[in-house]
C-alpha positions as CSV (number, residue, x, y, z in Angstrom):
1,X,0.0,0.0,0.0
2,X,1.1,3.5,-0.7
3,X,1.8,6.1,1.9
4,X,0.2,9.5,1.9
5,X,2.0,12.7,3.4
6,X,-1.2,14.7,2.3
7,X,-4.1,14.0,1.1
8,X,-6.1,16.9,-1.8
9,X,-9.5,17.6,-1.4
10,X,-10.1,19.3,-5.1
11,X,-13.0,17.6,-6.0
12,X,-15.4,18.2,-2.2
13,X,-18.7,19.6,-2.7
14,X,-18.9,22.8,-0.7
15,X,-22.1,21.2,1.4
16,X,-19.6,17.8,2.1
17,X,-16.8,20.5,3.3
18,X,-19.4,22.5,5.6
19,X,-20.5,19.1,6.9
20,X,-16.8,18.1,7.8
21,X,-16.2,21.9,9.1
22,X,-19.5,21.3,11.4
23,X,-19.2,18.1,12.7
24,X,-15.5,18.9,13.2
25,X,-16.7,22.3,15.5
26,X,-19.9,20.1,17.4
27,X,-17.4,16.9,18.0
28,X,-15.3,19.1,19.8
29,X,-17.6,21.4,21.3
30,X,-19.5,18.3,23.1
31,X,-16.4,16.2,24.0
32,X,-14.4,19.0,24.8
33,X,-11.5,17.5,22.5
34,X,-9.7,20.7,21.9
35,X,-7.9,18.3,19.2
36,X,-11.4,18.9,17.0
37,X,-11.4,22.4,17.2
38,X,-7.9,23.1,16.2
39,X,-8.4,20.5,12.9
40,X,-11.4,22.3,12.1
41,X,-10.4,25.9,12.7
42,X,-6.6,25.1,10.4
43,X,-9.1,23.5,7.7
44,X,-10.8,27.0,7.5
45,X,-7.7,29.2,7.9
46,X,-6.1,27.0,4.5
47,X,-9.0,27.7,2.7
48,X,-10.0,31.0,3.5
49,X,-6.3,31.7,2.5
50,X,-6.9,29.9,-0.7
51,X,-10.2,32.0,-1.4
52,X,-8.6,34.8,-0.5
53,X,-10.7,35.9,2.0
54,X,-11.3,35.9,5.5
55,X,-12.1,32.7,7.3
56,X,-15.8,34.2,8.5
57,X,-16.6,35.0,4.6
58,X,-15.4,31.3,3.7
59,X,-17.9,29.9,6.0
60,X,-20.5,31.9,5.3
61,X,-20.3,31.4,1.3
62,X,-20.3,27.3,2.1
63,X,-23.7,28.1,4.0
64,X,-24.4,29.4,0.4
């Protein structure tokens, strides 16, 4: 089997994204896993970056 370093995401729906971004934010939320929170809020900082915009206007266009 290969091994993976990284993994591209270039062909996610925006809904399958948001659903990944929410479950990521209630997970840690309700477990108190600070672990969830930190993946989820990087995920939105790298793609905000990659939108070029800020990470609140990245959410709020994949609730678009």
């Amino acid at each position: 089997m290969r091994e993976f370093d990284k993994i591209s995401i270039q062909e996610m729906s925006k809904e399958d994204m948001l659903m990944i971004i929410e479950a990521l934010e209630y997970t840690g939320t309700h477990t108190k896993i600070e672990a969830f929170i930190d993946l989820r809020d990087s995920i939105v900082k790298e793609l905000s970056a990659l939108a070029d915009s800020t990470e609140e206007e990245f959410v709020e266009y994949l609730n678009r």
